[in-house]
N, C-alpha and C positions, 0 to 999 in steps of 0.2 A: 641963443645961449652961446657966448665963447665956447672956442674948440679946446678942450683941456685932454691934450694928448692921455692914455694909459700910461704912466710910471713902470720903468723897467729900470734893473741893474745899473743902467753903464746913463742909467740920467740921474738916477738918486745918490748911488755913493758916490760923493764928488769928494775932491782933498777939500782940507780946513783952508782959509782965506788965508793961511798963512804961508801955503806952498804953492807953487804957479797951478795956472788954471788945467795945463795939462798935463799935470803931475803922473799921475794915473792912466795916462792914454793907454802905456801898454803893456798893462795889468788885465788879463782877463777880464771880462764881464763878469764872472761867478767870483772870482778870487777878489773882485775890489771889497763886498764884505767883510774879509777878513782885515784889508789896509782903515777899511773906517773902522773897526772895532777898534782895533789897536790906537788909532788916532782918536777916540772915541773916550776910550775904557784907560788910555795910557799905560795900558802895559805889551809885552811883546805876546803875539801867539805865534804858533806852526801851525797850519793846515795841516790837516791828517796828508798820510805818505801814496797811501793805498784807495781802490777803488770798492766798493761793495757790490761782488757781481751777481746779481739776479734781483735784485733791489731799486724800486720806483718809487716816484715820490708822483702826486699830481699836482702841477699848477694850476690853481686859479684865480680869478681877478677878484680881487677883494676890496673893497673901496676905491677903486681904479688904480689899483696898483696889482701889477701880477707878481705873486706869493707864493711860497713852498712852506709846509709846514715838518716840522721836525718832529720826530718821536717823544722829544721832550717836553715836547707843547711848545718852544719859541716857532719863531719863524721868518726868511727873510726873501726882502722885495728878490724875483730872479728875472731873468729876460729868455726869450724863445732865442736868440743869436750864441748864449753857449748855457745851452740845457744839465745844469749840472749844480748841483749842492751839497754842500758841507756847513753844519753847524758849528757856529763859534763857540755856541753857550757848553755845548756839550761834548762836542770833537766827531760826532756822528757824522759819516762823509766818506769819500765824496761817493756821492747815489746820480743816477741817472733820475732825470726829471721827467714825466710827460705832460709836454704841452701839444694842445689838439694841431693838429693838420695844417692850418690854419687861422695860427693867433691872429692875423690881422682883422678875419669876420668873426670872431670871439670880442672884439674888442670893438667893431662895429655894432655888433649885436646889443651891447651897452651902452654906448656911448648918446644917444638920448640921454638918460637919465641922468638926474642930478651926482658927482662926483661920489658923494657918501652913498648912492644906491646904485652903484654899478658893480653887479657881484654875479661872476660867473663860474658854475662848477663843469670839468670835463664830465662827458656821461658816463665814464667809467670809475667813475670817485665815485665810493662809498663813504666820504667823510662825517662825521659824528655832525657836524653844524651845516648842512648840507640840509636843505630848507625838502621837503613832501614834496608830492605832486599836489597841485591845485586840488581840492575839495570841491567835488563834485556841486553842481545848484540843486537845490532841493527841488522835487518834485512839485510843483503846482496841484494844489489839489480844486476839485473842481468848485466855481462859484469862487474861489477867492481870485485876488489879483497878486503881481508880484508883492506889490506895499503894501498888501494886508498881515498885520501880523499873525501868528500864530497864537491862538490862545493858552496859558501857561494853567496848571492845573495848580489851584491854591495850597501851600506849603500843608500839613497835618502840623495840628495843635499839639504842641510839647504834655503829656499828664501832669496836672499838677500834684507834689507830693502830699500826702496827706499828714495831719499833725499828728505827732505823739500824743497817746496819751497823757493827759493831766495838763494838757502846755494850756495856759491860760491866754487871756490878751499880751501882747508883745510889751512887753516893760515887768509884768506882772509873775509874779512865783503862784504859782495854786497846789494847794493839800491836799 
């Protein structure tokens, strides 16, 4: 399989084809978000002023792009080179990010898989879509094999309701 690097910051928001190709050099990694929204949405934003002190956001890799998610449900590609987010959608910002220790074997860790299944959560995310642990193999019980199925025990028969009084054949009125 071709090598298809992880997506970070400072390779996805690139300027429109309209402006030289390193328009952007030296715009933050975290701040070019805001230049493509603007280039994006056409209209003008301010990044928030202020920092949010005691407030973490976790990075992970989500279709092989590394992602920060916002309080408002959006959320945008960011890079481990300047760990840091604010939302455009919402103005919520700028928060400290954590990315693991070593994005590079987080990103190795993945990188087998197909581009759409390469999805890694830090271990300290409690995130809502942040997949269980593995479920357990069922016990083998004795005499069967792994491929034997288990036998399912037949659904119970619905009661059927019984007729009203006087109800004749289906079409029919009775006295």
């Amino acid at each position: 399989m071709k090598e298809i690097p992880t997506q970070r910051a400072e390779s996805f928001y690139r300027p429109s084809p309209a402006l030289p190709a390193g328009a952007w050099d030296r715009v933050p990694p975290a701040e070019r978000v805001w230049r493509w929204y603007e280039n994006t949405a056409q209209r003008r934003l301010t990044p928030p002023a202020g920092v949010l002190l005691g407030e973490r956001i976790y990075a992970r890799i989500n279709h092989n792009r590394w992602v920060a998610d916002c309080v408002c449900g959006s959320a945008q590609i960011v890079t481990p080179t300047d760990p840091r987010f604010a939302c455009p959608e919402c103005g919520y910002g700028w928060v400290q990010i954590t990315f693991p220790a070593n994005p590079e074997a987080a990103e190795a860790e993945v990188s087998a898989r197909a581009p759409h299944e390469r999805n890694w959560w830090h271990a300290d995310d409690k995130a809502w879509d942040r997949p269980g642990p593995p479920a357990p193999e069922p016990e083998k019980e004795p005499g069967r094999g792994p491929a034997d199925p288990t036998p399912e025990e037949p659904a119970p028969e619905e009661p059927k309701p019984e007729e009203p009084a006087g109800a004749g054949p289906k079409g029919s009125l009775s006295r």
